[in-house]
C-alpha positions in Angstrom: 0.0 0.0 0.0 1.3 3.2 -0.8 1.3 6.7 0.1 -2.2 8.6 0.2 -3.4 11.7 0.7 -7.8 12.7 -0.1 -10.9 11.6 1.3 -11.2 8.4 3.7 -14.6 6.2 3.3 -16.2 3.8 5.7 -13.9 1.2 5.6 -11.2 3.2 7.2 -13.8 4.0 10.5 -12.0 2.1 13.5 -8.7 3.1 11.9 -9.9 6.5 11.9 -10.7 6.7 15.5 -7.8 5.2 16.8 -5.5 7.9 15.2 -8.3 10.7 16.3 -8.2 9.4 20.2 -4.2 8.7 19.9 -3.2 12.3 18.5 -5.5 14.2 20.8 -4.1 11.9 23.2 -7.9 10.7 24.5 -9.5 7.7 25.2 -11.0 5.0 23.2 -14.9 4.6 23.0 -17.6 6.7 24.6 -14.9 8.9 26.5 -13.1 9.8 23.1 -14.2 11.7 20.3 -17.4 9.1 19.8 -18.8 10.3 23.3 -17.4 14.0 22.8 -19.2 14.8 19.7 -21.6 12.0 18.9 -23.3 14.2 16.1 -20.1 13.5 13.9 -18.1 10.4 15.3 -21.3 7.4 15.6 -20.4 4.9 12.9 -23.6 5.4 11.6 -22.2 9.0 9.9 -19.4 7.9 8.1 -16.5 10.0 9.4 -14.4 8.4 7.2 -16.0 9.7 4.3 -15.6 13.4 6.0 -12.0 13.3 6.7 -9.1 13.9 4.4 -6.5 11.4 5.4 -2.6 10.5 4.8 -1.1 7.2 4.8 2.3 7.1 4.4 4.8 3.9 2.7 3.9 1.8 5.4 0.4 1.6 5.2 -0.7 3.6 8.3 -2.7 6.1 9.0 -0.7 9.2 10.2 -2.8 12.6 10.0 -6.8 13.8 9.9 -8.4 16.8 8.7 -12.3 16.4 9.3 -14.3 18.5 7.2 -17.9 18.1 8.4 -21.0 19.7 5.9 -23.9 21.2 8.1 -25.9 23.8 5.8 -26.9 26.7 7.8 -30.9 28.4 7.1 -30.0 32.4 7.6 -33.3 34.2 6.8 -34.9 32.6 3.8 -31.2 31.5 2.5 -29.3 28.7 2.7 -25.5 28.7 3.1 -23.2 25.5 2.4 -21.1 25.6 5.9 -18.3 23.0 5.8 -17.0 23.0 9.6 -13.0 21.8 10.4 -12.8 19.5 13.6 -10.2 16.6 14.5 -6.9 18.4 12.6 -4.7 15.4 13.7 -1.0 14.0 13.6 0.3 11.4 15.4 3.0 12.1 17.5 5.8 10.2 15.8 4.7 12.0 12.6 4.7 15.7 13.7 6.6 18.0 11.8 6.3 16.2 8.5 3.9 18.9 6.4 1.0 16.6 6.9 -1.3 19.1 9.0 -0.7 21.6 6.1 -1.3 19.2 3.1 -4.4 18.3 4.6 -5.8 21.6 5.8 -5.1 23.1 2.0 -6.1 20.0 0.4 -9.4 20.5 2.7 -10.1 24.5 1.4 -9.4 23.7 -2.2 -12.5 21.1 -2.4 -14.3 23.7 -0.6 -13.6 25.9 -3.6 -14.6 23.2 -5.8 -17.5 22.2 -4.4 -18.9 26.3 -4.2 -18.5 25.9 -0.3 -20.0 29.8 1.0 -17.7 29.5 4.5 -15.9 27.1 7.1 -15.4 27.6 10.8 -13.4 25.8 13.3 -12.3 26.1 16.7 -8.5 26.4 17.6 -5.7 28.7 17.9 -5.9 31.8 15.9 -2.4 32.6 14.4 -2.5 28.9 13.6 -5.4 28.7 11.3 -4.3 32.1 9.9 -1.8 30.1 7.5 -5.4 28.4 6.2 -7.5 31.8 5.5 -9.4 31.6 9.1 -9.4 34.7 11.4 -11.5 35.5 14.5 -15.3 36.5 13.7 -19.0 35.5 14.6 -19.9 38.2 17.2 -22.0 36.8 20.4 -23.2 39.1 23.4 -22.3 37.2 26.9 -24.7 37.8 30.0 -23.8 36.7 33.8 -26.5 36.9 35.9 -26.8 36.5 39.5 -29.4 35.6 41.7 -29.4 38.9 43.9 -29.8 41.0 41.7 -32.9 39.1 39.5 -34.4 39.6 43.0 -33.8 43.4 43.2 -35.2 43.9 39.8 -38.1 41.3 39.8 -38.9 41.3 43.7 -39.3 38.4 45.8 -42.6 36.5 44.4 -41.2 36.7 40.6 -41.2 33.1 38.9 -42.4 29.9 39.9 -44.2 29.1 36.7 -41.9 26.8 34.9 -40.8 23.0 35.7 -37.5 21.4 33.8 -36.6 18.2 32.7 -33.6 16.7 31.4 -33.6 15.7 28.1 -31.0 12.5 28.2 -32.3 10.4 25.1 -33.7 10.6 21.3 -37.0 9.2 22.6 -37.3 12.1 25.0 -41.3 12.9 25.1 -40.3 17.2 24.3 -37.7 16.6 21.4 -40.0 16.8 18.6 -41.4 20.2 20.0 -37.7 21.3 21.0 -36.9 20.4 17.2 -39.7 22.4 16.0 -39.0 25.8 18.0 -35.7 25.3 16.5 -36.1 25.1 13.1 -38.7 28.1 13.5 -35.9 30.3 14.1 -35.0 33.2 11.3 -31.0 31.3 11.7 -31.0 27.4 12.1 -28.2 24.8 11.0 -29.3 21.3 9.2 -29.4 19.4 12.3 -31.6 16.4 10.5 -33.7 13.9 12.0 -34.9 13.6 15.4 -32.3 11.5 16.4 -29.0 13.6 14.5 -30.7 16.4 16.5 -30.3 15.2 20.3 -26.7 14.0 19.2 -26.1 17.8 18.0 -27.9 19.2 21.7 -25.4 17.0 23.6 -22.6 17.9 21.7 -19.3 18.5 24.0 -21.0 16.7 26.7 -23.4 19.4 27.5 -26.5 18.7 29.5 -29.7 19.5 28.0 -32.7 20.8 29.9 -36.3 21.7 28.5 -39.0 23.9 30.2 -43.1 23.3 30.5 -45.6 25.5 32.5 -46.6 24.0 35.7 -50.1 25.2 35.5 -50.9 24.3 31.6 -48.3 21.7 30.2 -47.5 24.1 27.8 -43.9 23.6 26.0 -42.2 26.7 27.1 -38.7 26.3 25.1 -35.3 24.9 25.7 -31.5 25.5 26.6 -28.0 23.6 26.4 -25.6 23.9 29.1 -25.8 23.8 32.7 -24.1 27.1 34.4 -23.4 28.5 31.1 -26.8 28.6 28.6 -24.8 28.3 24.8 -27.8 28.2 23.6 -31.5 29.5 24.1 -34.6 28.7 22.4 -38.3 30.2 23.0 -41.7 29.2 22.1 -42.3 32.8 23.0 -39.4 35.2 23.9 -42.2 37.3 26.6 -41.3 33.9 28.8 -37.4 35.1 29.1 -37.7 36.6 32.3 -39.5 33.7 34.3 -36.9 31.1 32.5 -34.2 32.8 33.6 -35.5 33.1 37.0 -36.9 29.2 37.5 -33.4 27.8 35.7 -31.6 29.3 38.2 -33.7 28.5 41.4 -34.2 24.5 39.8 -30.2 24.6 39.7 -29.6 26.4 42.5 -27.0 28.3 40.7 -25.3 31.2 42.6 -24.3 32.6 38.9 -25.5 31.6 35.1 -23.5 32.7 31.8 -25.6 33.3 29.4 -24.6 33.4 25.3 -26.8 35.2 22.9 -26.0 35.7 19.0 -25.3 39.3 17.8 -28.8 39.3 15.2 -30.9 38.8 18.6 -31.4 42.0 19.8 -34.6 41.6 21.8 -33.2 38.9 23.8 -29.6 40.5 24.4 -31.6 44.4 24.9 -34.1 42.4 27.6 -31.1 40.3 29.5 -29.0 43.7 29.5 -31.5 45.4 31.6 -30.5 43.0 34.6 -27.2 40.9 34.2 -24.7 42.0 36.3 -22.2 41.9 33.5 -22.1 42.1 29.8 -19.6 41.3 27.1 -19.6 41.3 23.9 -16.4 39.0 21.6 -16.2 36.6 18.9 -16.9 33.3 18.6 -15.1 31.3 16.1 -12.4 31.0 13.5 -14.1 31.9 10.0 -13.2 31.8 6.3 -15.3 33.2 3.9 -15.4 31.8 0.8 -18.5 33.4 -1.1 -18.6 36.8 0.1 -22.0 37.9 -2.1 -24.0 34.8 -0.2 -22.7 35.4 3.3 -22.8 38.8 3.0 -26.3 38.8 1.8 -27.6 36.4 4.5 -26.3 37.8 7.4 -27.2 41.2 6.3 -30.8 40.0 5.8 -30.7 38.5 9.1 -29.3 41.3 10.9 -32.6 43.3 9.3 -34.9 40.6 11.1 -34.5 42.4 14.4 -32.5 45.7 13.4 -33.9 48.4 11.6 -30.9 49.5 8.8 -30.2 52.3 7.6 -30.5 53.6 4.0 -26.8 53.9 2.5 -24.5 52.0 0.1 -20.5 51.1 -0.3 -18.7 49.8 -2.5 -15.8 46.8 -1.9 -13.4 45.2 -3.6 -12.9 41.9 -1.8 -9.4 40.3 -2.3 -11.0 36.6 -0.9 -9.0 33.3 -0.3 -11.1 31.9 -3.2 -11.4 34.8 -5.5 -12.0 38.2 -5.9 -15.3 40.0 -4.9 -16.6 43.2 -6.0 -19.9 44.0 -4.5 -22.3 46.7 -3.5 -23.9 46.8 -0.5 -26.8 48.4 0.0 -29.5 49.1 2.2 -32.9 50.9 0.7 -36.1 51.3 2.7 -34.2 49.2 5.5 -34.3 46.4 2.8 -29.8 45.2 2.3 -29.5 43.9 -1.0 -25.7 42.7 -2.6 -24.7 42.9 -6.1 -21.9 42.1 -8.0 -20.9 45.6 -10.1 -18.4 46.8 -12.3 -18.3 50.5 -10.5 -14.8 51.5 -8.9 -14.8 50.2 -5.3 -14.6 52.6 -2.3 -12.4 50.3 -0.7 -10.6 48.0 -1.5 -9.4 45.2 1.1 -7.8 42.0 2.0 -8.8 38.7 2.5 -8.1 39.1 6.6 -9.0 43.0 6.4 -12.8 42.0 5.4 -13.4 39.3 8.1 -12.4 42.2 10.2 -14.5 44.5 9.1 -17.3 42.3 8.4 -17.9 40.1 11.1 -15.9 41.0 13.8 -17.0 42.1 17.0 -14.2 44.8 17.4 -13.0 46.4 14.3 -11.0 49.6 14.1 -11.0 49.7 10.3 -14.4 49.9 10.4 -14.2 53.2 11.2 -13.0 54.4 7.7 -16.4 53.3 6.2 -19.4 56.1 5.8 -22.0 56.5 8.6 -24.8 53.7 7.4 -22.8 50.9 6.2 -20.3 51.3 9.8 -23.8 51.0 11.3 -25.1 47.8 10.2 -21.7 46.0 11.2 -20.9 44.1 12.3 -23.1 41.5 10.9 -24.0 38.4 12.8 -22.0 35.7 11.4 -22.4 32.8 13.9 -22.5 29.2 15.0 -24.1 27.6 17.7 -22.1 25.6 20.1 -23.9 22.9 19.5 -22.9 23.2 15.6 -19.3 23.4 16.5 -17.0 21.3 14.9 
């Protein structure tokens, strides 16, 4: 057997997660990548097939690059989303060019297969060499006990019961599922089953609400201290979630993460979180700049009111050049490709910035409007994390 570098298949699957758990130096089985991320590792989703292996002279496997597809729904569009996970080497075989054969090997088929964007997790300067930089801004609440009490009073609450949701047959998934995929920005999570392996994702613990009184699905959330993610049947029950998760957990703090486009839930929690942050989320690289562009702008309109204005860029990307207009008219963003001269003209790097980032001095240099709709709410749930 040769040397080979490209895509794995099934057959290589026990292979596969023997290098995975060696390289990252976990276990075998449930407390290796197969019980970390379910959603990807199960047999049953060919990782094989997602992975871009090498095997050197010998016949062994010595390095990983997981590519994983997950299509995400951003108001009315759909982006192709190809997520890196698993970047692996063996020990013995570090230092041998494999990681970077891979990752390129990984961001050309993107190209090739009209791939909009990738994100991954990871060391920044690292994953600069491949075309990803910092991006995807998400507001971060802590709340604490004390003062929901000073701002609610004392007989605030009380209304909702939770249960943990530990299993695909759970009696709430279906309605969790469907509050979900209501939402103006979803990912492809699939069928019912795909969908709890995506909520436990990371090990997370997985709790859903109903009103005591009614039996009426209230809505969901992923973590345990820390909420990554937040769903509602109806955002007016935000409050008295907040409130009854706590006091069910008995939690003397809760962390709270909110996407950028959700302004109603980050204005709300603002009003009594004892602290507030704002950062990125993710390594991204964009590799359609028209499609993500256009989503994200239409998503940021969902809860934002624009403002008229338009600007001109001239997009050096990692897979091509991009001159586009953006524009904003009646509070309805629209992106076209144009032949005018661009009012700015910008890196690769310098447009993620600008773009998607939650701190951007170069944004500055842009005119009033267009400064004002950024940045725009690139994102990816935890859950959806590679």
């Amino acid at each position: 057997m040769g040397f080979y570098a490209g895509r794995g298949d099934e057959s290589i699957y026990d292979e596969l997660m023997t290098l995975l758990n060696r390289s990252f130096e976990f276990e075998d089985g449930e407390k290796g990548f197969l019980g970390l991320l379910p959603k990807l590792y199960k047999p049953e989703y060919n990782p094989g097939y997602y992975n871009y292996v090498l095997r050197t002279g010998d016949g062994k496997l010595k390095a990983a690059v997981g590519a994983y597809d997950l299509d995400q729904h951003v108001a009315g569009m759909t982006l192709r989303n190809r997520g890196i996970g698993n970047v692996g080497v063996i020990h013995e075989a570090r230092g041998e060019g494999y990681m970077k054969l891979l990752m390129d090997m990984s961001i050309d088929e993107m190209i090739a297969d009209g791939v909009d964007l990738s994100a991954l997790g990871g060391r920044r300067m690292r994953y600069r060499y491949f075309s990803f930089d910092s991006a995807g801004p998400a507001y971060r609440f802590s709340i604490e006990p004390g003062d929901l009490r000073h701002f609610f009073g004392e007989e605030h609450g009380g209304r909702f019961e939770f249960t943990e949701i530990t299993s695909a047959e759970a009696e709430l998934l279906p309605e969790m599922k469907k509050v979900y995929e209501a939402q103006p920005f979803s990912s492809d999570r699939g069928d019912i089953r795909r969908f709890f392996d995506t909520l436990i994702t990371w090990r997370q613990r997985v709790f859903a609400a109903r009103e005591k009184e009614t039996g009426r699905f209230v809505g969901y959330s992923i973590g345990h201290d820390s909420i990554s993610e937040l769903m509602l049947a109806d955002e007016a029950d935000l409050d008295v979630y907040i409130h009854d998760y706590m006091k069910h957990h008995s939690l003397g703090r809760l962390n709270v993460s909110v996407p950028y486009y959700r302004k109603r839930l980050a204005t709300r929690l603002t009003e009594y979180a004892a602290d507030t942050s704002l950062g990125n989320t993710e390594r991204y690289t964009i590799l359609n700049y028209k499609n993500v562009i256009t989503a994200y702008m239409r998503l940021a309109a969902t809860e934002t009111e624009l403002a008229d204005g338009r600007v001109t860029l001239l997009i050096h990307g990692r897979a091509r050049d991009e001159k586009l207009e953006l524009a904003v008219s009646g509070g309805v963003p629209y992106v076209e490709e144009t032949t005018k001269e661009p009012d700015f003209e910008i890196s690769h790097f310098d447009a993620i910035n600008v773009l998607f980032s939650a701190v951007s001095p170069l944004r500055e240099k842009l005119p009033a409007a267009p400064r004002s709709w950024l940045p725009l709410p690139l994102f990816t749930y935890h859950a959806d994390a590679v």
